[in-house]
VOMITOR-237106 format. One line per 10 residues: their letters; for each residue x, y, z of C-alpha. Coordinates in pm, 1 decimal, padded with zeros to 6 digits. Layout:
N
A	X:Y:Z | ...
//
This chain:
488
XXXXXXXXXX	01570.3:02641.7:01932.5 | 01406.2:02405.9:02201.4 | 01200.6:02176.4:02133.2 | 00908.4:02273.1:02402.1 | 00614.6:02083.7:02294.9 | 00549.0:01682.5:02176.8 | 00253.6:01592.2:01938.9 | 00009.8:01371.4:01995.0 | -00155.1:01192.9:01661.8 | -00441.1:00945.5:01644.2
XXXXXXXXXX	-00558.8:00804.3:01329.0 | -00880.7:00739.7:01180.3 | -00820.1:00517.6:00854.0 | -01051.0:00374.3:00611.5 | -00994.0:00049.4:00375.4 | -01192.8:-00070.5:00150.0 | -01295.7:-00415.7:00157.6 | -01209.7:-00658.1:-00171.5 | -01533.0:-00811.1:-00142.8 | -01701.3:-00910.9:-00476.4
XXXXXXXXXX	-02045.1:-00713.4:-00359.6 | -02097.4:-00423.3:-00206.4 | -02199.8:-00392.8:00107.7 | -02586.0:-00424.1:00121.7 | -02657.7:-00511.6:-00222.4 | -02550.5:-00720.2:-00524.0 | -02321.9:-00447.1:-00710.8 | -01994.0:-00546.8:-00858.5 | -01750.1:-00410.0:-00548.7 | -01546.9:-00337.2:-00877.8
XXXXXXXXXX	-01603.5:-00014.0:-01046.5 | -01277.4:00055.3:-01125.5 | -01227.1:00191.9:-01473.8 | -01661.6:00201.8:-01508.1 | -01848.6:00463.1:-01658.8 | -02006.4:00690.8:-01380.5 | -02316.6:00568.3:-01222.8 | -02358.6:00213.6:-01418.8 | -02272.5:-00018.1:-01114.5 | -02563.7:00077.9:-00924.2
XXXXXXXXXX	-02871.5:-00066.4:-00822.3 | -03169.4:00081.2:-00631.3 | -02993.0:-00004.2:-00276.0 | -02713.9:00185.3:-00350.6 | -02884.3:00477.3:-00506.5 | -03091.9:00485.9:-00198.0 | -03437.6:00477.6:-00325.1 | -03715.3:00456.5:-00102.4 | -03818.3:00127.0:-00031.3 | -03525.6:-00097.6:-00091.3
XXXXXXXXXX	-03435.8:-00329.7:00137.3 | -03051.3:-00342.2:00227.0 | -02860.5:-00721.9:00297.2 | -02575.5:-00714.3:00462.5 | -02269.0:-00881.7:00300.8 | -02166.4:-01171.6:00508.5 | -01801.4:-01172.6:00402.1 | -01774.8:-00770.6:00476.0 | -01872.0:-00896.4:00851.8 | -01641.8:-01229.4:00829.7
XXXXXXXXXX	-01337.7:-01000.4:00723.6 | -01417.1:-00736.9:01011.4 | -01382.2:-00993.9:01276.6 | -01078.3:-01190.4:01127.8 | -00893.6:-00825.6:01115.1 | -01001.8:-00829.5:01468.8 | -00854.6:-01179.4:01559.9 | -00523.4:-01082.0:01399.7 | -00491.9:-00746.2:01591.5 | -00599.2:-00932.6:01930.5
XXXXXXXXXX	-00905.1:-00707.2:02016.0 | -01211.9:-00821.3:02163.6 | -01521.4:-00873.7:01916.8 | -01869.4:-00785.5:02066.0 | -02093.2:-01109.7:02136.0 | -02333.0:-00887.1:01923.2 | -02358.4:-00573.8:01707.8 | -02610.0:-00379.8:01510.7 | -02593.9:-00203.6:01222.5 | -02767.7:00201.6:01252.6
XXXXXXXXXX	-02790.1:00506.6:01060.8 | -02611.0:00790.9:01073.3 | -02797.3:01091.5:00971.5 | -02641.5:01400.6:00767.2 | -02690.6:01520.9:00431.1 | -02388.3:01472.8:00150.7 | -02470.7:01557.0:-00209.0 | -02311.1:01222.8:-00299.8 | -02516.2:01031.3:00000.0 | -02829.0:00950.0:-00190.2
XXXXXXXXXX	-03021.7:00835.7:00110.6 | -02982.6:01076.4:00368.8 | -02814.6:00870.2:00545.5 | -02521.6:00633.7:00617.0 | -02599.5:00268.9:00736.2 | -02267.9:00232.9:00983.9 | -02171.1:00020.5:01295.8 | -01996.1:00332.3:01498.3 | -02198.3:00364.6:01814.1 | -02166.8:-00012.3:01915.1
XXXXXXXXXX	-01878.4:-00142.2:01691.5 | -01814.4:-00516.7:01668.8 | -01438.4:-00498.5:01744.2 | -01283.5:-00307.8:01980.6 | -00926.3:-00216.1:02150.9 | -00624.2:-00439.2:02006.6 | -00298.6:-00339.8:01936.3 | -00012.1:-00343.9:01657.2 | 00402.3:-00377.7:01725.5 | 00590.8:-00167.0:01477.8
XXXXXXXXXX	00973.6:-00146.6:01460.6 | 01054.2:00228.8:01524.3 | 01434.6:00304.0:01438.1 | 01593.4:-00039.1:01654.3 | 01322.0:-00019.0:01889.3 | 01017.7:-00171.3:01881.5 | 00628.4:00022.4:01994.7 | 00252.5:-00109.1:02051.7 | 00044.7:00147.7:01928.8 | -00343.9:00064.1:02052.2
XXXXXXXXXX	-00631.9:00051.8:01870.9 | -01012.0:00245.3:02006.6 | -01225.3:00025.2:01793.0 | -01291.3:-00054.2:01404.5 | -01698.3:-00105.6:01265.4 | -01768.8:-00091.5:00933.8 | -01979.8:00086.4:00747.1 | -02058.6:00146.9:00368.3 | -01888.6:00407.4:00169.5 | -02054.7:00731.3:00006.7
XXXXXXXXXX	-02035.8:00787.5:-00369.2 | -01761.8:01019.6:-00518.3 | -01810.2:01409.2:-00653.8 | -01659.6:01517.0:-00955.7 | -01541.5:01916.2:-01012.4 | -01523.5:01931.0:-01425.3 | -01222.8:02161.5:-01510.0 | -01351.1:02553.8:-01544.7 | -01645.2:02479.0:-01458.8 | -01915.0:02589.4:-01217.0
XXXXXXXXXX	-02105.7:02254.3:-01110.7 | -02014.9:01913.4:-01001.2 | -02132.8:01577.1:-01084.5 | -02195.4:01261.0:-00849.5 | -02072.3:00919.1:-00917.5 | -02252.2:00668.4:-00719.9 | -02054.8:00391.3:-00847.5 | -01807.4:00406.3:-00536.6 | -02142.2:00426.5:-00274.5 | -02219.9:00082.8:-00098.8
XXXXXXXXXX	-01895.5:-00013.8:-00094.3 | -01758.2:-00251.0:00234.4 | -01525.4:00016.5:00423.9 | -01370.0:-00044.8:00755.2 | -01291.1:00214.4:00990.1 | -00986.3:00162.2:01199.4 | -00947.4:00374.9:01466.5 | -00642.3:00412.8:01674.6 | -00523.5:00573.3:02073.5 | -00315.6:00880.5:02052.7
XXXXXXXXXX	-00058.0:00676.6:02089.0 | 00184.2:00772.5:01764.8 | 00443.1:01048.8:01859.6 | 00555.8:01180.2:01532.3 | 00535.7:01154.9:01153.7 | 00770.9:00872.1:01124.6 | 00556.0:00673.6:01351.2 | 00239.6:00748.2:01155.2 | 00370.5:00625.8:00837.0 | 00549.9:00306.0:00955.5
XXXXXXXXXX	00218.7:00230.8:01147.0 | 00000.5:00243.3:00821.5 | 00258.0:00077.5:00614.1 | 00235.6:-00213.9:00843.7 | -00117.2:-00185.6:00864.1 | -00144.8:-00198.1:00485.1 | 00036.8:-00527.1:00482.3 | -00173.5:-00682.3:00781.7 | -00429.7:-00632.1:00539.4 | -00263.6:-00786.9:00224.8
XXXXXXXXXX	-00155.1:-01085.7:00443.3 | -00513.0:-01156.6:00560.7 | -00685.1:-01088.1:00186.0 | -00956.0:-00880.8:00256.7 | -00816.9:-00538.2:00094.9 | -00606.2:-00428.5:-00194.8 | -00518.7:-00182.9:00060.9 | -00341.2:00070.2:-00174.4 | -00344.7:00432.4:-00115.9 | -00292.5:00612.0:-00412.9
XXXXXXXXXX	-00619.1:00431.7:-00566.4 | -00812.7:00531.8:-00246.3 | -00832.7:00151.9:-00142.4 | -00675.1:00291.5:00209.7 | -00763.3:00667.3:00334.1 | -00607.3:00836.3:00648.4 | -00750.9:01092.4:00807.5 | -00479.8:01225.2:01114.0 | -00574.0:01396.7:01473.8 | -00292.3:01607.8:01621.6
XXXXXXXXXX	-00273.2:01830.3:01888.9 | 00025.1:01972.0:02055.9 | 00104.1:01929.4:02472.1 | 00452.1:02023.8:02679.3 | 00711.5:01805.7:02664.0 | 00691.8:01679.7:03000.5 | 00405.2:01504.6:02964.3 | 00506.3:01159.1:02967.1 | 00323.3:00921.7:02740.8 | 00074.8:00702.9:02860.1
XXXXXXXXXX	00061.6:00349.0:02899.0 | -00273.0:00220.2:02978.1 | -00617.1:00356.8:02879.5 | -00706.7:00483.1:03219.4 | -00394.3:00760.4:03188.0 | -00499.7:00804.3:02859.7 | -00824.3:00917.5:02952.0 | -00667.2:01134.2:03223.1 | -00365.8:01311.6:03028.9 | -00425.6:01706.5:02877.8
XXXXXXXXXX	-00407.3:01718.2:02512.8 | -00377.9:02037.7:02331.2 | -00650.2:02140.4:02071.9 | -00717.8:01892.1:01789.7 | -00713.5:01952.6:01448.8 | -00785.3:01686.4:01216.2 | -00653.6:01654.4:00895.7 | -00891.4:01505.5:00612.0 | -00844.6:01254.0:00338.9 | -00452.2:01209.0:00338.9
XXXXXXXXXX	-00374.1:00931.1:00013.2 | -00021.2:00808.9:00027.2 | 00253.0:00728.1:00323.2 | 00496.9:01029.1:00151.8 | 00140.3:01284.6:00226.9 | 00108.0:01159.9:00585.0 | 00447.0:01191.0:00681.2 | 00474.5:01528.5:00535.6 | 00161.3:01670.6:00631.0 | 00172.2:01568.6:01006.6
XXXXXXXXXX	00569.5:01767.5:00981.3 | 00384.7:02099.5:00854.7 | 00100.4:02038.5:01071.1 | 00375.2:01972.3:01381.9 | 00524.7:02293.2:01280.0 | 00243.6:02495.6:01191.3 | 00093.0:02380.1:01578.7 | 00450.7:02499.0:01705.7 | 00495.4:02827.5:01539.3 | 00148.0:02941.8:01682.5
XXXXXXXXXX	00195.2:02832.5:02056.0 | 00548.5:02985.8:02061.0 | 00367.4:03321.7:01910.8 | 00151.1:03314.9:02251.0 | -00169.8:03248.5:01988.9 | -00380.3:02900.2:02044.7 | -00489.6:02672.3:01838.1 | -00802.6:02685.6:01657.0 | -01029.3:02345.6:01664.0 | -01050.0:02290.8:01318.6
XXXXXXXXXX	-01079.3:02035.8:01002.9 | -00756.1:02095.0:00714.7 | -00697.7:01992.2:00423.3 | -00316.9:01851.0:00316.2 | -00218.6:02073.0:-00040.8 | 00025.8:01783.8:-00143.5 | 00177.9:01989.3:-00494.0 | 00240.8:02288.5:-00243.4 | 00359.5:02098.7:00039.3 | 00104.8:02248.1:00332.6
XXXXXXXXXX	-00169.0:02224.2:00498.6 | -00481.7:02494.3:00497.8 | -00841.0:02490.2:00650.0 | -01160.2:02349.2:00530.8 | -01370.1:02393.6:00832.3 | -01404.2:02518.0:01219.3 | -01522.3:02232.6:01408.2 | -01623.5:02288.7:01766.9 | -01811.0:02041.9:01883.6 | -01945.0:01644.9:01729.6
XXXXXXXXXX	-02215.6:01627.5:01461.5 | -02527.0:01555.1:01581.3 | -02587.1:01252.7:01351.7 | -02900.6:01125.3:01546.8 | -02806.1:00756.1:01513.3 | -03044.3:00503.2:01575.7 | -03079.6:00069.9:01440.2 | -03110.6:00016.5:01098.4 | -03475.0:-00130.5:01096.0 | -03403.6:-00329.5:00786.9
XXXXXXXXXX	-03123.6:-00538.0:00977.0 | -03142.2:-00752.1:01223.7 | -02884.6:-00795.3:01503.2 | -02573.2:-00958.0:01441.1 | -02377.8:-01207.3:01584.0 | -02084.2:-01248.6:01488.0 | -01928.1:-01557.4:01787.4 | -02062.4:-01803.5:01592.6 | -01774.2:-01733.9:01324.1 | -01473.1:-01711.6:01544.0
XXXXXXXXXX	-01429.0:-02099.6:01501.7 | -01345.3:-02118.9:01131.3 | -01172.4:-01762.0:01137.8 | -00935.7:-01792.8:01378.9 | -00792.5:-02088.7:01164.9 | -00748.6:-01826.5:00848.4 | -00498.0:-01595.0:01003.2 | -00165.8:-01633.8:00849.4 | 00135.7:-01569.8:00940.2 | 00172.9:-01200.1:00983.8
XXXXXXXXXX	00414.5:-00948.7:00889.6 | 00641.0:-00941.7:01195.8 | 00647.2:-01310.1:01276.3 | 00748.8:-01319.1:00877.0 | 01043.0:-01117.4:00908.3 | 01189.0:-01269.7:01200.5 | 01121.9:-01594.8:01003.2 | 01339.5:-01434.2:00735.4 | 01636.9:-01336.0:00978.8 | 01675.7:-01664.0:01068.0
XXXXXXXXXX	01747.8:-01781.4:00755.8 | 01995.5:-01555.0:00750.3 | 01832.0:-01322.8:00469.1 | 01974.9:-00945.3:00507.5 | 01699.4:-00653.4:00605.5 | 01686.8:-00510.8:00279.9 | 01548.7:-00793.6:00084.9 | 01318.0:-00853.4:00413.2 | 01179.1:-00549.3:00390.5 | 01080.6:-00602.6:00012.2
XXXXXXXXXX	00988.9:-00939.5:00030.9 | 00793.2:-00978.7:00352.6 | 00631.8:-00630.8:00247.9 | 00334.4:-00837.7:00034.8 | 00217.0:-01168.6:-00020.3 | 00241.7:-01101.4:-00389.7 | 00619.9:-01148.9:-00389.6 | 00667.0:-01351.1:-00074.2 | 00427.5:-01616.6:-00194.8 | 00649.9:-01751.8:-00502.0
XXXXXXXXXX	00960.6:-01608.3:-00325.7 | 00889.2:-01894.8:-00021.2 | 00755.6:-02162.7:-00366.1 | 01151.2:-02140.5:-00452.1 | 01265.2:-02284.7:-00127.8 | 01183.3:-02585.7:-00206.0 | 01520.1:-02581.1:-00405.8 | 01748.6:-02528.0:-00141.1 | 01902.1:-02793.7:00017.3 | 02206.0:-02577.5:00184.8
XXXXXXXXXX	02232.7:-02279.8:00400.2 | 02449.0:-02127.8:00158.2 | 02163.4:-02094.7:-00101.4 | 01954.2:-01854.8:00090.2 | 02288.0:-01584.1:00123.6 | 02336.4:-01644.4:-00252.6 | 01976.5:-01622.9:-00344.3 | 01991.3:-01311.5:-00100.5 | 02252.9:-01123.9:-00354.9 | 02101.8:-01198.7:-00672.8
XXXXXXXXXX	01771.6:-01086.4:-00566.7 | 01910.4:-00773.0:-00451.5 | 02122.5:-00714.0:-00774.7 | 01845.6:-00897.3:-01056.6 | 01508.4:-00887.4:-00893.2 | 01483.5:-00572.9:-00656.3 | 01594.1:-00331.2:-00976.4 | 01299.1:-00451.1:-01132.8 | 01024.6:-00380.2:-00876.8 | 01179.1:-00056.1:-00834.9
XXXXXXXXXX	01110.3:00033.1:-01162.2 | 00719.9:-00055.8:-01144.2 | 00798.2:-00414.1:-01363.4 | 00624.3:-00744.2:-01301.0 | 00872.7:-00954.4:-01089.0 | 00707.0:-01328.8:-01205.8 | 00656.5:-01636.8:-01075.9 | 00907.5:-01783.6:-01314.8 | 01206.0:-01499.3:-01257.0 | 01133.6:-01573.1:-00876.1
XXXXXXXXXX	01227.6:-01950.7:-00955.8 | 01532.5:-01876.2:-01180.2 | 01698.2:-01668.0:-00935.7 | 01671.8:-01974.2:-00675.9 | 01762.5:-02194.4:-00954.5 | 02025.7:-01968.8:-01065.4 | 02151.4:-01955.3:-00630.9 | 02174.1:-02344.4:-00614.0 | 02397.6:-02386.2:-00958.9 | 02681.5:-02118.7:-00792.5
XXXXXXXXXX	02669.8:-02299.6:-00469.8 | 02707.2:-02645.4:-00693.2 | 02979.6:-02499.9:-00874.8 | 02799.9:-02477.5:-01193.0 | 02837.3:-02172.8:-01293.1 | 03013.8:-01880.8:-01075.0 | 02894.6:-01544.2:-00882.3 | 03017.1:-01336.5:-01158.2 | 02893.7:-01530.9:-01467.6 | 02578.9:-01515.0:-01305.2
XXXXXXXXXX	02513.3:-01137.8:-01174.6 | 02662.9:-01053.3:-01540.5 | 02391.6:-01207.8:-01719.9 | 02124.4:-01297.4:-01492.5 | 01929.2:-00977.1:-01565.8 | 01923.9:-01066.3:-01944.8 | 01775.2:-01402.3:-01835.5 | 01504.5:-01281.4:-01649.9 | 01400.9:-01037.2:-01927.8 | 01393.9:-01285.6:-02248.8
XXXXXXXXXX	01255.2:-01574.3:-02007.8 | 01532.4:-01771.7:-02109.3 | 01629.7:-02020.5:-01758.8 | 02021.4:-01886.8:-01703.9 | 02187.7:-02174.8:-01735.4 | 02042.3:-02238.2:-02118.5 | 02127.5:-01869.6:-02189.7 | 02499.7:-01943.4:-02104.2 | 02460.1:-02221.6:-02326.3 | 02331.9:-02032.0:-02629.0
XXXXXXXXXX	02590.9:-01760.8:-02566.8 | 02864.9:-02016.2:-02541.5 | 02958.5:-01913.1:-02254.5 | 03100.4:-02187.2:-01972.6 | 03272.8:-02254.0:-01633.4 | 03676.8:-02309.6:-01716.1 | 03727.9:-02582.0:-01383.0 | 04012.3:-02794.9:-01575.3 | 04337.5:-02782.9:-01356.6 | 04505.2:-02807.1:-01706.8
XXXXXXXXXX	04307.8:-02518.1:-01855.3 | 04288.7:-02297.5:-01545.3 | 04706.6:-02326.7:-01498.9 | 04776.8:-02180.6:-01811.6 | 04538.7:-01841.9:-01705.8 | 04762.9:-01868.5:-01361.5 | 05062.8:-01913.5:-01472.2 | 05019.9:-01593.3:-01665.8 | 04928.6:-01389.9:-01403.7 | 05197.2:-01466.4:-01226.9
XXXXXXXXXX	05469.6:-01354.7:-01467.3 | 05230.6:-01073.6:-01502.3 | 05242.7:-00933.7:-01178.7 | 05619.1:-01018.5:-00969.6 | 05489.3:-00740.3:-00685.0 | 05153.5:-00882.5:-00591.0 | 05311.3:-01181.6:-00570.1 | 05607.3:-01047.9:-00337.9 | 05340.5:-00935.8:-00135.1 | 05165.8:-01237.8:-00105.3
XXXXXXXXXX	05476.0:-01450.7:-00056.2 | 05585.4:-01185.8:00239.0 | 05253.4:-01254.2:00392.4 | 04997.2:-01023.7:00268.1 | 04673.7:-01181.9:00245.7 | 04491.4:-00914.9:00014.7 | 04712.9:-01000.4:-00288.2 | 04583.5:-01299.7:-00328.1 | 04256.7:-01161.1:-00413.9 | 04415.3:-00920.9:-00654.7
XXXXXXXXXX	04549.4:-01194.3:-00831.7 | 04229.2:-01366.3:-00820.3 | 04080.3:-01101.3:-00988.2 | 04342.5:-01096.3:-01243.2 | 04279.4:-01441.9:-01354.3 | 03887.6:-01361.7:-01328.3 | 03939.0:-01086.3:-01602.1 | 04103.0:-01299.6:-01839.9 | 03875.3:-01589.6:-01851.3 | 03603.2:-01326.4:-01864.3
XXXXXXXXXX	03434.0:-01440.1:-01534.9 | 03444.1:-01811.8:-01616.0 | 03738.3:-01929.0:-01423.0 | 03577.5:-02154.9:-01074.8 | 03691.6:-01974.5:-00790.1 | 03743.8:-02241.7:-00580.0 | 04006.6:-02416.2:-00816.8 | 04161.1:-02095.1:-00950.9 | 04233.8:-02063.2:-00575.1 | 04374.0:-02346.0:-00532.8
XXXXXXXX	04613.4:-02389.1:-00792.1 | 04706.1:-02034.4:-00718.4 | 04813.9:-02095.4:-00337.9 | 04994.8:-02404.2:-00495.6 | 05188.9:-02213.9:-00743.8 | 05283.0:-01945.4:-00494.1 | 05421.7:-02183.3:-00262.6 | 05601.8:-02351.9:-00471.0
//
């Protein structure tokens, strides 16, 4: 069937800040793993008369994600309230930046496919997060946890600028490591450090996509629906699909599209609604009268200096050293395993050792992280230590992929492993001829072939004299001796 229609998604994400406070108040930021309601304090419970502060690294973190995404930051900013009643919003209110947020616009490059897109950002304030309701199993109450309310959340708000489902996802993934690389978030979504909440609407085809604010105020969109609270890249991809389809299946029926909030049924793979929603809250903001203005210039200084490198410059970084995409993508995908991963370098004195190092981490280290283990500092090093003996001719490829996996899980350095094994590179032209020579008599066809000019039975014969000396002959002079032997 023809594809009549394009969707049109903007996000709305929230990430919670790593700060060691909460937002106005002295709480541990950390409740993970707490008894309900113990890391709380008369701020974040919202009793009357306390006075909030606001966190000066929360603000410092908010402009520095900013900086990195090349938006403008306001000269100045206030903090406000934002009226509306939530069981598990103990004051009434929420104290937010929204109305007058202290970044705004900036953009993010994604690679989409081979292709590369800028997808633009509206604005991102921050505000403090609500507390968290629990629904007891068969029962008919819930309870409130306040130990989550107060705590430093950014809002990041994007243009319609994403296409389809694919494009969400890779957008938040990279996101979530813009994050990482900067510090200021755990930023992981299936502990509800990062929360996406996804506007789609439906419009013809034809419509070209925009590319500057001014058409993007002028395009027609189709009717909205906004889908709540999605908690893992998998979700988001799949829930914008049945959302794309669902949008679809009614326009092609001739219905429309009802304005409404949904909900994203993860076990049963769809999406179903929560609420109509016709027109904005009225959330009567006005200042927070407890805060005074902020300005946040006089910080730009000092945090333009603490942007790292970021994600995409990293990659290309990696390319050039020659590193294939799939270790690029795992490595450059968090500081936590590109920090020690770039600590290692500092062995490599050869080209050669980063292609080398490339394979073994693929074959050794990748498994690992796969499987949800602790890739250490230490295995990090071996495997570069391990890179630089094959390229010295210490010990060779296949010694080393055979065993390097049982040296990263008893801690034992590879080349002392070998050791206690017994195990050890036969390089002796004496020793090594007598392996040849066999192979040889062995095999009178492969060596027909090679004498008649075929290449590829060289490396058969290779192999030959690789599985007798178990992996331990040197390459380099097995190959050598062979090519003399054949010639003569």
């Amino acid at each position: 069937m023809e594809n009549k229609y394009e969707a049109v998604i903007g996000l709305e994400i929230h990430a919670q800040l790593k700060t060691k406070s909460k937002m106005f108040c002295c709480c541990d930021n950390d409740a993970e793993g707490k008894e309900p309601n113990t890391v709380v304090c008369p701020v974040c419970m919202g009793f009357p008369g306390a006075l909030p502060v606001p966190n000066k690294k929360a603000i410092e973190w908010t402009i520095l994600l900013g900086l990195a995404l090349g938006a403008e930051i306001a000269p100045t900013f206030n903090f406000e309230r934002k009226n509306y009643f939530y069981p598990d919003l103990p004051k009434g209110y929420q104290i937010t930046s929204q109305t007058g947020p202290p970044v705004k616009g900036g953009e993010l490059e994604i690679e989409v496919g081979k292709g590369k897109k800028t997808i633009r950002f509206n604005h991102i304030h921050l505000e403090e997060d609500a507390g968290k309701l629990v629904h007891p199993e068969n029962s008919d109450f819930s309870l409130v946890d306040l130990n989550r309310a107060g705590t430093p959340l950014l809002e990041i708000v994007t243009e319609p600028d994403i296409f389809s489902a694919e494009e969400a996802k890779i957008f938040m993934q990279e996101l979530q490591r813009i994050l990482r690389y900067l510090d200021i978030s755990f930023a992981d979504m299936e502990k509800g450090h990062l929360r996406a909440d996804a506007n789609i609407s439906l419009r013809p085809l034809k419509i070209q996509a925009p590319n500057s604010k001014a058409e993007i105020q002028n395009i027609k969109l189709g009717t909205k629906v906004e889908i709540k609270n999605i908690n893992s890249f998998s979700a988001l991809e799949r829930a914008l699909n049945y959302e794309i389809e669902r949008q679809r299946d009614v326009l092609e029926s001739g219905e429309k599209v009802i304005q409404e909030t949904r909900g994203w049924d993860d076990a049963r793979g769809r999406t179903f609604s929560q609420r109509t929603k016709e027109m904005a809250h009225d959330y009567r903001y006005f200042p927070e009268p407890d805060i005074p203005e902020i300005i946040p210039k006089e910080l730009f200084g000092e945090l333009k200096k603490q942007i790292p490198v970021l994600p995409a410059q990293k990659r290309e970084d990696y390319r050039k050293k020659g590193f294939s995409d799939s270790l690029i993508q795992v490595v450059a995908s968090d500081p936590i395993y590109f920090k020690p991963f770039e600590s290692s370098f500092s062995k490599f004195t050869d080209p050669q050792d980063y292609k080398i190092y490339d394979q073994l981490f693929m074959l050794s280290g990748w498994p690992l992280i796969k499987e949800g283990k602790e890739l250490s500092e230490w295995a990090i090093a071996n495997i570069a230590a391990t890179a630089v003996s094959i390229r010295k001719g210490e010990v060779t490829g296949n010694i080393a992929k055979q065993y390097l996996s049982e040296s990263i899980s008893t801690g034992v350095p590879l080349m002392n492993l070998l050791e206690q094994k017994g195990i050890k590179e036969i390089s002796g032209d004496q020793e090594l001829e007598v392996f040849v020579d066999q192979v040889i008599n062995e095999n009178p066809e492969p060596v027909a072939d090679y004498k008649a000019g075929k290449e590829q039975a060289l490396q058969f014969l290779m192999g030959q004299v690789m599985k007798k000396t178990r992996g331990q002959a040197n390459p380099a002079v097995t190959q050598e001796i062979l090519k003399k032997k054949l010639r003569s």
